[in-house]
DOSE-868197 format. One record per residue (C-alpha): residue in one letter; z, x, y. Coordinates in Angstrom, 3 decimals, decimal comma, m for minus. Example, Ala and Ser with C-alpha at 12.3 -4.5 7.8 and 13.67 -1.06 7.14 Angstrom:
+--------+----------+----------+----------+
: residu :        Z :        X :        Y :
+--------+----------+----------+----------+
:      a :    7,800 :   12,300 :   m4,500 :
:      s :    7,140 :   13,670 :   m1,060 :
+--------+----------+----------+----------+
***
This chain:
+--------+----------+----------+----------+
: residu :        Z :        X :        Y :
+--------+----------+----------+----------+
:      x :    0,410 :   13,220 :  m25,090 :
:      x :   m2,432 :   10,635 :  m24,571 :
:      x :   m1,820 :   10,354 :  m20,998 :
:      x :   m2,042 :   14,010 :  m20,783 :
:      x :   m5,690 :   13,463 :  m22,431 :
:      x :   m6,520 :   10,682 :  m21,021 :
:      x :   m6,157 :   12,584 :  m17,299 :
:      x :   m7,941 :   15,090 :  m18,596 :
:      x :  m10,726 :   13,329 :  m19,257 :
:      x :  m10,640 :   11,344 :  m15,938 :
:      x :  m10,592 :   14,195 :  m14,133 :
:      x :  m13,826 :   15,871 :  m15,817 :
:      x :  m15,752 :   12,704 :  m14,881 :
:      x :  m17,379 :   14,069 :  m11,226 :
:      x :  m17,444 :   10,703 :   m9,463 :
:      x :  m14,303 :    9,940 :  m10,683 :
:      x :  m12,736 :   13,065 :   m8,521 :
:      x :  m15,314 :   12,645 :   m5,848 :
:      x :  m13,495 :    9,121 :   m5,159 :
:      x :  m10,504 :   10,575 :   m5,675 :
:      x :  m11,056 :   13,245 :   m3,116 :
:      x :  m11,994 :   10,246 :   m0,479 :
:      x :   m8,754 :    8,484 :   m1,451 :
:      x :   m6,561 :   11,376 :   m1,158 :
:      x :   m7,885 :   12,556 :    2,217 :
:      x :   m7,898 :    8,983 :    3,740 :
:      x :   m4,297 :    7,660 :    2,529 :
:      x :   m3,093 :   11,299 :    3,698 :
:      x :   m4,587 :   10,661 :    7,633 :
:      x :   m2,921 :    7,123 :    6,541 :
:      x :    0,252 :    8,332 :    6,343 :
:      x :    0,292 :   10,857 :    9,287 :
:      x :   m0,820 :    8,105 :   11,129 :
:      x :    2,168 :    5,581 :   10,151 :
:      x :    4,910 :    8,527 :   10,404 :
:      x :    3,458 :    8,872 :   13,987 :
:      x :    3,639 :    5,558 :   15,124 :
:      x :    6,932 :    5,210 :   13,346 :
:      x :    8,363 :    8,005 :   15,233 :
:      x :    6,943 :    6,553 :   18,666 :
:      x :    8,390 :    2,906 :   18,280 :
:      x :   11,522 :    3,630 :   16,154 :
:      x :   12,924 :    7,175 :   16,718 :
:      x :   11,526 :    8,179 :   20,436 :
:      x :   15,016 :    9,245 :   22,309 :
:      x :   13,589 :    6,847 :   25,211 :
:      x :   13,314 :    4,087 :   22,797 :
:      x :   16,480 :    1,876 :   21,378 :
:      x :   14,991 :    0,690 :   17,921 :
:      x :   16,245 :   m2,909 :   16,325 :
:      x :   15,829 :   m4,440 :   13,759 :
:      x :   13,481 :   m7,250 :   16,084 :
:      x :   11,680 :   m4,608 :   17,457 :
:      x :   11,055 :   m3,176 :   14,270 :
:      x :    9,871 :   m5,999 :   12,680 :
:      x :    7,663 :   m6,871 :   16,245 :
:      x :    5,683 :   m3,465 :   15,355 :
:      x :    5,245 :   m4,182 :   11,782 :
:      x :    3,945 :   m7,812 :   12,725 :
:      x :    1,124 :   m6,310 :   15,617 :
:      x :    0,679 :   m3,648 :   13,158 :
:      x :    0,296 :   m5,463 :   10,034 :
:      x :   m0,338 :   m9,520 :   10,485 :
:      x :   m3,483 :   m9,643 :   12,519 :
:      x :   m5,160 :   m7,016 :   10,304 :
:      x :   m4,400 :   m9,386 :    6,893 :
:      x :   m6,163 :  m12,211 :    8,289 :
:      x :   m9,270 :   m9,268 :    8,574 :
:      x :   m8,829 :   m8,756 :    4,714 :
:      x :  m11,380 :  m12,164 :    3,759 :
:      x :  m13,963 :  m11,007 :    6,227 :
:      x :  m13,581 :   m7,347 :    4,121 :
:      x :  m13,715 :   m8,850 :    1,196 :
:      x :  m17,239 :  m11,097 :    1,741 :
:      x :  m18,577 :   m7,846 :    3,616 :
:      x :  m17,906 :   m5,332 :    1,005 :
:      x :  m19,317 :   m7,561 :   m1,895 :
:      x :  m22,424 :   m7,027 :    0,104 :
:      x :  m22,462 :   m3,829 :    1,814 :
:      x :  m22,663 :   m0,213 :    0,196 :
:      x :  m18,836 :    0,909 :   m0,307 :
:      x :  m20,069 :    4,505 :   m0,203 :
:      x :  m21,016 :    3,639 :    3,595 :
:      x :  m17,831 :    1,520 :    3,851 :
:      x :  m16,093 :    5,057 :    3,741 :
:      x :  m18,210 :    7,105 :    5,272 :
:      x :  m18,623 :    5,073 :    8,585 :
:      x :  m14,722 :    3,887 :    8,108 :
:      x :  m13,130 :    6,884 :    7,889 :
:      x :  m15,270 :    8,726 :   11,278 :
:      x :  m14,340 :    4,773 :   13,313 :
:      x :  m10,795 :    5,459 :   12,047 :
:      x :  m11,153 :    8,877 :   13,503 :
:      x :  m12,299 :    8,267 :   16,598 :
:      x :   m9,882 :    5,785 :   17,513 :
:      x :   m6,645 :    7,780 :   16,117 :
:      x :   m7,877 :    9,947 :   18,895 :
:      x :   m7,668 :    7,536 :   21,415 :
:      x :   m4,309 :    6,536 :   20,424 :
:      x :   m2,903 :    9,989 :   21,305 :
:      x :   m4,567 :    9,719 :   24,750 :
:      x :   m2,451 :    6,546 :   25,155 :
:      x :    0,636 :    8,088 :   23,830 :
:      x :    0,286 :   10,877 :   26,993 :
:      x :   m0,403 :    8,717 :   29,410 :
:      x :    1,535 :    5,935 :   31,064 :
:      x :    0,037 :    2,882 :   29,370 :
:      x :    1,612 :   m0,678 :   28,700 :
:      x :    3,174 :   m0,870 :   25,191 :
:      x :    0,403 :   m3,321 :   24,057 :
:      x :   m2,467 :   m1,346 :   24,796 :
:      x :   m0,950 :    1,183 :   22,255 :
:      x :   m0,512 :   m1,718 :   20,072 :
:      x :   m4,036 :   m2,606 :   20,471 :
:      x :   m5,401 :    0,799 :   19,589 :
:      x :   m2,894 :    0,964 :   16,556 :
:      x :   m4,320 :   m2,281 :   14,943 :
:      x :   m8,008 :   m1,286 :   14,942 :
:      x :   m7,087 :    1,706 :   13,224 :
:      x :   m5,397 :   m0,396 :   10,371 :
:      x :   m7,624 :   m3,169 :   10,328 :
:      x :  m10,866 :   m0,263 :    9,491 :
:      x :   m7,903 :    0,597 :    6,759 :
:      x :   m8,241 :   m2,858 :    5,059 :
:      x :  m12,069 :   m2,403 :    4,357 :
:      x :  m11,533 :    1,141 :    3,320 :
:      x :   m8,671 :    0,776 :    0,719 :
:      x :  m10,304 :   m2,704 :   m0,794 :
:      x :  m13,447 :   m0,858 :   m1,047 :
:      x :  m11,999 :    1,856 :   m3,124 :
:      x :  m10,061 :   m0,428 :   m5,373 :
:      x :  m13,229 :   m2,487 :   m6,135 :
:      x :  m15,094 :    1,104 :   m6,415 :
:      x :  m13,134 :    2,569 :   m9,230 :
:      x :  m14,096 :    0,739 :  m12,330 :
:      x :  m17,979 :    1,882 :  m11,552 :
:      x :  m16,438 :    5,946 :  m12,056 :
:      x :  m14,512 :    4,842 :  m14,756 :
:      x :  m14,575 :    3,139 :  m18,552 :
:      x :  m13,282 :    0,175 :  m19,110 :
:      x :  m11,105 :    2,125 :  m22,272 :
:      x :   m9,248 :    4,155 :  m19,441 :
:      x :   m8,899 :    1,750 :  m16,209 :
:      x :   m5,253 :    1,579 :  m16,676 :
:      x :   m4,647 :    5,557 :  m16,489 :
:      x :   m7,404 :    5,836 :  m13,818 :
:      x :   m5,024 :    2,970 :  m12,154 :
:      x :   m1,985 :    4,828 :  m13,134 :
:      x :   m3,444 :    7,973 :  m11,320 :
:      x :   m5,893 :    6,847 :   m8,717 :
:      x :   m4,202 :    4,523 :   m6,409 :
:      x :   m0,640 :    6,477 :   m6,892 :
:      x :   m1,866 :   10,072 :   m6,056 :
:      x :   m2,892 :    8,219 :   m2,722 :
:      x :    0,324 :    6,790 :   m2,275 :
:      x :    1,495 :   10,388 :   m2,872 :
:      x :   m0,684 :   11,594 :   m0,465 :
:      x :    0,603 :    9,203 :    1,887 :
:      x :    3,812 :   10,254 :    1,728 :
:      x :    2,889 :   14,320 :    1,360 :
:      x :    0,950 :   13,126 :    4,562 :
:      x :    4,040 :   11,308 :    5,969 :
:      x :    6,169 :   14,684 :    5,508 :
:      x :    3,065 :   17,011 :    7,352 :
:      x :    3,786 :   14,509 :    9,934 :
:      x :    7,181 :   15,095 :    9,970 :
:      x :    7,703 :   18,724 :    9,801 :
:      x :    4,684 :   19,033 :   12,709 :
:      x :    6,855 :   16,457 :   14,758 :
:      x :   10,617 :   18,068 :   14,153 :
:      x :    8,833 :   21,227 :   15,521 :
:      x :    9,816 :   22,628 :   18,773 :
:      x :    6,415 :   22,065 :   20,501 :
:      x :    5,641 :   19,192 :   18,084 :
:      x :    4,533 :   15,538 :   19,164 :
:      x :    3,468 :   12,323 :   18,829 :
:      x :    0,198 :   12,761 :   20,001 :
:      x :   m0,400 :   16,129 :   18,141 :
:      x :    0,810 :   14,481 :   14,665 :
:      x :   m1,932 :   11,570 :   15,696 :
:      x :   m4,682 :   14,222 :   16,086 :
:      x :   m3,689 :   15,606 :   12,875 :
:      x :   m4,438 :   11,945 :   11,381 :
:      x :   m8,123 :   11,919 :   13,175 :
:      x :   m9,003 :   15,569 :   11,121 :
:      x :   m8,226 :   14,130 :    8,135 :
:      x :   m9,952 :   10,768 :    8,227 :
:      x :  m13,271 :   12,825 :    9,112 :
:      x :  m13,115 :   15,361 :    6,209 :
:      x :  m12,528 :   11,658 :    3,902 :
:      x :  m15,644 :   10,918 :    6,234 :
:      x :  m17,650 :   14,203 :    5,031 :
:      x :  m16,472 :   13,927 :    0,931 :
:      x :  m17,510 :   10,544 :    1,153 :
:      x :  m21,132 :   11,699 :    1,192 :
:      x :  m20,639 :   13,218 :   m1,669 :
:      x :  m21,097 :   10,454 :   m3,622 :
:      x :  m24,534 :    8,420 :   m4,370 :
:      x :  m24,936 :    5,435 :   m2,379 :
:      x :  m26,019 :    3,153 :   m4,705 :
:      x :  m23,153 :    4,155 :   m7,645 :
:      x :  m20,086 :    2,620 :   m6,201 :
:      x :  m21,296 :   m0,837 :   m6,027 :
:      x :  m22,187 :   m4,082 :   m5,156 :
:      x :  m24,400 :   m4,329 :   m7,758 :
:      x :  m28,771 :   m4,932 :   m7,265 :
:      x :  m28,389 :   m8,719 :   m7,959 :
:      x :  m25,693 :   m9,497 :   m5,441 :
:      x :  m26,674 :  m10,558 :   m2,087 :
:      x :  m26,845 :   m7,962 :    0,640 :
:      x :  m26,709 :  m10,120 :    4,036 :
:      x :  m26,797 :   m8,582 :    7,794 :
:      x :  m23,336 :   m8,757 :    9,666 :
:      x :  m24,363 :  m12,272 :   11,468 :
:      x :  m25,315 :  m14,010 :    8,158 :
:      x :  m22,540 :  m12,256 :    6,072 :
:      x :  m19,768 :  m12,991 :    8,658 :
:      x :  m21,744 :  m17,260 :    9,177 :
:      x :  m20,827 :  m17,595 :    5,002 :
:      x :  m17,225 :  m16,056 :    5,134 :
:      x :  m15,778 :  m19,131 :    4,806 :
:      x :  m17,835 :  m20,428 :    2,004 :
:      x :  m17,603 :  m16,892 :    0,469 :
:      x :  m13,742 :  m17,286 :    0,332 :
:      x :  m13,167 :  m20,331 :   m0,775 :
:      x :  m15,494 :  m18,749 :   m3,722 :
:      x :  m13,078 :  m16,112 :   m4,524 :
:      x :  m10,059 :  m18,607 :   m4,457 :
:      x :  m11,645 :  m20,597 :   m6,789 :
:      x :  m12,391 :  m17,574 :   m9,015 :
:      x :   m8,820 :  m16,447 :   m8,355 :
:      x :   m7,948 :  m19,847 :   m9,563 :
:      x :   m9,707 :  m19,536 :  m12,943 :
:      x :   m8,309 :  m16,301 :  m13,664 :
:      x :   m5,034 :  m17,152 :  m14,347 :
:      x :   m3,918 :  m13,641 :  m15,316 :
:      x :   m4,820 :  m12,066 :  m11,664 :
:      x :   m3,169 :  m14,561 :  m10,264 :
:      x :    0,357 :  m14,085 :  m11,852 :
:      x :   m0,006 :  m10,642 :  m11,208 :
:      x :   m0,667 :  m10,803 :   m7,499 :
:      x :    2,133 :  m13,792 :   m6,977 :
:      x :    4,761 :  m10,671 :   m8,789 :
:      x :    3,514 :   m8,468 :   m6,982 :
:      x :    3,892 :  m10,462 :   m3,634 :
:      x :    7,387 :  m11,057 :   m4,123 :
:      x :    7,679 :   m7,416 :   m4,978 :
:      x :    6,187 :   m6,339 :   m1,584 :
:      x :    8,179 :   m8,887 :    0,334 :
:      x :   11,356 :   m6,927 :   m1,262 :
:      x :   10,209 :   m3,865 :   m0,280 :
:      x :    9,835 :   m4,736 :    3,565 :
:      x :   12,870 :   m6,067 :    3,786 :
:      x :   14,344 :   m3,002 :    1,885 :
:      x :   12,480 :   m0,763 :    4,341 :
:      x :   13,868 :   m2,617 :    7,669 :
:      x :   17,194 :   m1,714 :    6,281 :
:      x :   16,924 :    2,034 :    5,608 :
:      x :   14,625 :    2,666 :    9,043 :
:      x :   17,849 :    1,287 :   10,543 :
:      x :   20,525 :    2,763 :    8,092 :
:      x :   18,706 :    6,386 :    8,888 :
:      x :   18,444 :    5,426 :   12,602 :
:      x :   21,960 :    4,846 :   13,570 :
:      x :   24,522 :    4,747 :   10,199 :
:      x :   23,287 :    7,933 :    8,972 :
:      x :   23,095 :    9,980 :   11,916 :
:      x :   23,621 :   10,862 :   15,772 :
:      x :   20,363 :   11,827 :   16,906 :
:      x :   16,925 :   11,111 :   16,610 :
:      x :   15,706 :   14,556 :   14,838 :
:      x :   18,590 :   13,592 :   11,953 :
:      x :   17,310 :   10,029 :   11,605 :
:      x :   13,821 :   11,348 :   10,845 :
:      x :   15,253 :   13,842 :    7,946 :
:      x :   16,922 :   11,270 :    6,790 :
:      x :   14,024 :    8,944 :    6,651 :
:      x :   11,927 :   11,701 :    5,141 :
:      x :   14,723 :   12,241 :    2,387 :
:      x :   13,958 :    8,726 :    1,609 :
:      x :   10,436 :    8,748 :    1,698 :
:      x :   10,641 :   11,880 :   m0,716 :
:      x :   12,395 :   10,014 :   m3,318 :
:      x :   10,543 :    6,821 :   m3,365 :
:      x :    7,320 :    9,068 :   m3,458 :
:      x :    9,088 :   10,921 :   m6,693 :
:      x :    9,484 :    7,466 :   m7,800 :
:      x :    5,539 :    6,535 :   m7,603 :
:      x :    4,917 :   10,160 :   m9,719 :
:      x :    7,131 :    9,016 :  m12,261 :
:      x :    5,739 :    5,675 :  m12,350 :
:      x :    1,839 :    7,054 :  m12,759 :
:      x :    3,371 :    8,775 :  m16,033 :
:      x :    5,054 :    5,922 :  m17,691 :
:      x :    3,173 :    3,088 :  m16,987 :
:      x :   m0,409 :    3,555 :  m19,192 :
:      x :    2,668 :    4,382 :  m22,281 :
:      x :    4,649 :    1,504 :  m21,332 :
:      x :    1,950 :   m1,115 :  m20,496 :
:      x :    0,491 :   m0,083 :  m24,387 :
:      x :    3,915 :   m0,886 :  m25,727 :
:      x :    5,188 :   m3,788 :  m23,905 :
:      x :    1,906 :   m5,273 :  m22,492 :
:      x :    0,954 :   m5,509 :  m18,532 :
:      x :    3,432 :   m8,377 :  m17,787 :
:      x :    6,166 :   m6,988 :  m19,927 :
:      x :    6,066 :   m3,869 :  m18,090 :
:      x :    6,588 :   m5,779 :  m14,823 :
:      x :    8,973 :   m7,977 :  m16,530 :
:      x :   10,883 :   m4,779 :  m16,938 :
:      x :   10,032 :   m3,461 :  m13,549 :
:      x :   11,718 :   m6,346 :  m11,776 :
:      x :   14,416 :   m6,750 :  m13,975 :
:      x :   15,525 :   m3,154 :  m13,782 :
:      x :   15,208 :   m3,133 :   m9,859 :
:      x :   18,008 :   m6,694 :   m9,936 :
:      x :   20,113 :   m4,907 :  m11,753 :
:      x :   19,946 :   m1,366 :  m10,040 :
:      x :   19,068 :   m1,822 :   m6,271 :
:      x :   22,763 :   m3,763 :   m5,938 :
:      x :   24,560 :   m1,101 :   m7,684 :
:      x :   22,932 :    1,648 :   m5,937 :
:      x :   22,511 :   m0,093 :   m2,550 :
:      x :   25,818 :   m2,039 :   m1,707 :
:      x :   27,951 :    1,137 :   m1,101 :
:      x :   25,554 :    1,772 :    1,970 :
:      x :   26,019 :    5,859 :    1,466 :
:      x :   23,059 :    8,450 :    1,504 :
:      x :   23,058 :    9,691 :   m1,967 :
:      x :   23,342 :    6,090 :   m3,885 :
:      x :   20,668 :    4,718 :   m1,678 :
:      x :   18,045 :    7,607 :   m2,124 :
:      x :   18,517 :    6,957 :   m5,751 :
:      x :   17,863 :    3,519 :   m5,111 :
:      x :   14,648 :    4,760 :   m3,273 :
:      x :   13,208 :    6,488 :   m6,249 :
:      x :   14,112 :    3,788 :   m8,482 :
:      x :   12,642 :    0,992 :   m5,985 :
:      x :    9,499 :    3,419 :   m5,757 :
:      x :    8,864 :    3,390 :   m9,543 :
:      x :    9,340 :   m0,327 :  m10,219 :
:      x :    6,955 :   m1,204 :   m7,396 :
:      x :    4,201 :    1,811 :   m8,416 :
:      x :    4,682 :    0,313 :  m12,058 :
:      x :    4,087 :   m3,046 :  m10,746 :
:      x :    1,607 :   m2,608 :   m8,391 :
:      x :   m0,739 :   m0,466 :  m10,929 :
:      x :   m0,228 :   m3,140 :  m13,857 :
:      x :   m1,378 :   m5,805 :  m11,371 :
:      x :   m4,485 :   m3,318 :  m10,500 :
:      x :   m5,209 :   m3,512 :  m13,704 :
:      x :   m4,901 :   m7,401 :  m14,277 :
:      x :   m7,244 :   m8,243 :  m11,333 :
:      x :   m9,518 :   m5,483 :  m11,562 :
:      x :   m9,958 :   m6,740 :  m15,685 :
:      x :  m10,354 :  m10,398 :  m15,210 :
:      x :  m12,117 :  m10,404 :  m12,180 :
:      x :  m16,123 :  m10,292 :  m12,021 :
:      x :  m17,471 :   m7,509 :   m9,951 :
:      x :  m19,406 :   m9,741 :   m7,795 :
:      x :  m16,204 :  m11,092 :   m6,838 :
:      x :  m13,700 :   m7,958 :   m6,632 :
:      x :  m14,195 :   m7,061 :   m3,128 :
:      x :  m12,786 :  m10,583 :   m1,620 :
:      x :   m9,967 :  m10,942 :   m4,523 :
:      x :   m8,682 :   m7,907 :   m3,675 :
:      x :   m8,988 :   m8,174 :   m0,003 :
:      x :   m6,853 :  m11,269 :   m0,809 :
:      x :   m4,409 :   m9,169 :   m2,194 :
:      x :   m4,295 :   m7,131 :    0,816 :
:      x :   m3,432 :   m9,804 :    2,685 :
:      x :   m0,745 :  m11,696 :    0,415 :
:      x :    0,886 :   m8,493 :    0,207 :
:      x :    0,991 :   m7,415 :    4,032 :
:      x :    1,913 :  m11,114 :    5,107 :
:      x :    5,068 :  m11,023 :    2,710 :
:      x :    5,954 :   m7,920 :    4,120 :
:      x :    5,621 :   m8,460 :    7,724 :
:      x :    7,936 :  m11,846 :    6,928 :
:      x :    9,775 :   m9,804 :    5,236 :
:      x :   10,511 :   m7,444 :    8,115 :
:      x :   11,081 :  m10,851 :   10,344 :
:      x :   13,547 :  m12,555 :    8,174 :
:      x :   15,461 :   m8,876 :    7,979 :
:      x :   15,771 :   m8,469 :   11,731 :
:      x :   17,441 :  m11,978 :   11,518 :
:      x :   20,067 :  m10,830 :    9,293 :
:      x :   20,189 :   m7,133 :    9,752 :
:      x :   23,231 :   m5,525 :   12,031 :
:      x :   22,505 :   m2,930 :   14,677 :
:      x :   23,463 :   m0,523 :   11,833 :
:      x :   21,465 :   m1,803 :    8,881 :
:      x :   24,147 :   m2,661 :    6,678 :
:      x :   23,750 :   m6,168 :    4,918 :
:      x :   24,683 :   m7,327 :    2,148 :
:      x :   23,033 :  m10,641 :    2,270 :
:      x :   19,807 :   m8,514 :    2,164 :
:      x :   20,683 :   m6,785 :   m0,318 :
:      x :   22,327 :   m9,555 :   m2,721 :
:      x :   19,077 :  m11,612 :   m1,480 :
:      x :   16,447 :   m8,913 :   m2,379 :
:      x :   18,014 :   m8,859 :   m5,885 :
:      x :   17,978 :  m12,326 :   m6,984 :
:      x :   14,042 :  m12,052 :   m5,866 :
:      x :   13,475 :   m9,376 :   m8,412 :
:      x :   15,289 :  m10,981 :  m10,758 :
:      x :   12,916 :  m14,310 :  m10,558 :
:      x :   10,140 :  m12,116 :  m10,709 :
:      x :   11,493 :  m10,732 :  m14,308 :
:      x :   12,141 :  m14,119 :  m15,965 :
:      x :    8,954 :  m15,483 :  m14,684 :
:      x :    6,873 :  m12,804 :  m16,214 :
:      x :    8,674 :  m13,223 :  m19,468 :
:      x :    8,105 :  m16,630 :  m19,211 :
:      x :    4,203 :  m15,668 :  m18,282 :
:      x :    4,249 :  m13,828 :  m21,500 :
:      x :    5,630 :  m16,482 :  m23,916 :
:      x :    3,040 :  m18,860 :  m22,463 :
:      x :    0,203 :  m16,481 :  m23,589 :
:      x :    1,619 :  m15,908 :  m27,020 :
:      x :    2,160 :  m19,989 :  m27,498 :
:      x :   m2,061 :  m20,860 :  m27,905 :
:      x :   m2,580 :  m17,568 :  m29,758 :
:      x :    0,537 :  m16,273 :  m31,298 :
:      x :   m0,285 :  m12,899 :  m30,135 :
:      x :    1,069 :  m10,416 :  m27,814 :
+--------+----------+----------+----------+
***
């Protein structure tokens, strides 16, 4: 198969793994680290989880850190990304350990919250910087496979990280703290791999400016309005990353649901819940391997925006059918499926930006991204905990999420027929 071949090649390309290697590590400690503060906000036998406080955590977790993502973007177009990793990954480290001091001792809840968000906002320069880094490892010929495989082994690795977390924490002498310390030893061996790698390979390039922290941080705003307006004139990368938007604000609201459908509808304590959730997470993450496979063959046949044309169109149809009965069984399926058609999505719309967008200018658009993508999803979460029951079960969400996705399909067909009008090409 070509993708077969195609992987093959990547993966005999030495920087190419080397990057990979810092991905893996880091989205792994990533995932730990979510499943851990999950566990503490959410499934803690202390605790009584709702859909508001849910959507609280994911809003100090994820809001504040997306208004960070312009300042990454104007500081890694001008400082080495190799050292963006290496000194990101040991902060990252250092302060997942001070979160599990705060989760032994007797702290107020926003201290934790405090500690939390520097962790994630250091995540926002590290996972920009390796999406800008990837096209200097890898051809131009095979971006969309090194897409394909790149960013969704590290979702993998999330989730394989996720489930590390939760078998450590379902153990009898398992905790919060220890599954948070378990997040700090993998975000310093991403640290150590990270030096594997040349400084000067992964970008910015020579020409571009290189500005201390002061100066860099005085022409942020100037820098961003830049990218916008380069955003603006690529009209491709932006259709992608307006999809792919309204993709992520379906999955948050999606996720709200099945944190509280696995909290309380599913099961009677908190030890069941977290199977449960893990069950989920599984699928969805067999959902993101499937997608990795299919998308470089389906993006050659049906082009990047027919593939998420597809994507959305097949998640209107199915997340209703499978979701609406509100059982286990239907709703992992619906998990797997949801997985793919956001993977799918999300590496066709890599693809788009990373393609139309100059190097010069990759770091800020895609620190943009990051924060389109967290802001839908933290409204996302807020809008949910509005409508959700104690139980999770809504249809409204559910009916509402669909008729999203579907407007994301016909407006990517429609995307696709304006292309072909001034060209007559596909």
């Amino acid at each position: 198969m070509p993708v077969v071949r195609d992987l093959r090649v990547l993966l005999r390309l030495r920087y190419f793994r080397r990057l990979l290697a810092v991905r893996l590590l880091s989205q792994s400690a990533d995932g730990v680290y979510q499943v851990a503060l999950a566990t503490y906000v959410v499934f803690s036998p202390e605790k009584q989880a709702t859909p508001g406080a849910i959507a609280s955590a994911m809003a100090v977790l994820l809001l504040p850190y997306s208004f960070v993502g312009p300042f990454a973007g104007v500081l890694l177009d001008r400082w080495s990304r190799r050292q963006v990793f290496l000194y990101g990954n040991l902060l990252r480290a250092v302060l997942a350990c001070c979160t599990a001091l705060l989760i032994l001792s007797s702290v107020p809840a926003w201290l934790f919250y405090v500690s939390a968000l520097c962790v994630t906002a250091v995540n926002r320069f590290v996972l920009a910087g390796l999406s800008a880094a990837l096209p200097r490892v890898v051809d131009a010929d095979r971006l969309v496979v090194a897409n394909s495989l790149s960013p969704t082994a590290g979702t993998l690795a999330a989730t394989a990280g996720g489930g590390l977390a939760f078998a450590v924490r379902l153990l009898p002498a398992g905790s919060d703290a220890a599954v948070v310390l378990l997040g700090a030893t993998l975000y310093l061996f991403s640290a150590l791999v990270s030096l594997s790698l040349p400084r000067r390979l992964l970008g910015p390039d020579a020409d571009a400016s290189h500005l201390r922290l002061r100066e860099a941080l005085a022409v942020t705003a100037r820098g961003l309005a830049a990218g916008l307006r380069h955003l603006a004139e690529r009209r491709d990368a932006a259709r992608a990353l307006a999809a792919m938007t309204v993709m992520r604000f379906c999955y948050g609201a999606l996720t709200v649901m099945v944190l509280m459908l696995c909290r309380y509808a599913w099961s009677e304590t908190e030890s069941d819940g977290l199977s449960l959730l893990g069950l989920a997470l599984g699928a969805s993450a067999a959902g993101f391997f499937v997608a990795a496979v299919t998308t470089p063959w389906a993006v050659g046949h049906l082009g990047r925006f027919g593939w998420m044309a597809l994507c959305a169109g097949a998640a209107a149809v199915l997340e209703p059918a499978l979701g609406l009965p509100f059982v286990l069984g239907p709703m992992l399926v619906a998990a797997f499926v949801l997985g793919l058609v956001t993977q799918g999505t999300k590496i066709a719309t890599d693809t788009v930006v990373q393609t139309s967008v100059d190097d010069a200018f990759r770091g800020r658009v895609f620190s943009l991204y990051d924060v389109l993508v967290n802001i839908a999803f933290v409204i996302a979460a807020a809008l949910s905990a509005l409508l959700l029951p104690a139980d999770g079960r809504s249809v409204t969400v559910v009916t509402g999420v669909a008729v999203l996705y579907a407007a994301v399909s016909v407006a990517a067909f429609r995307w696709i027929r304006a292309r072909e009008a001034p060209s007559g090409t596909t």
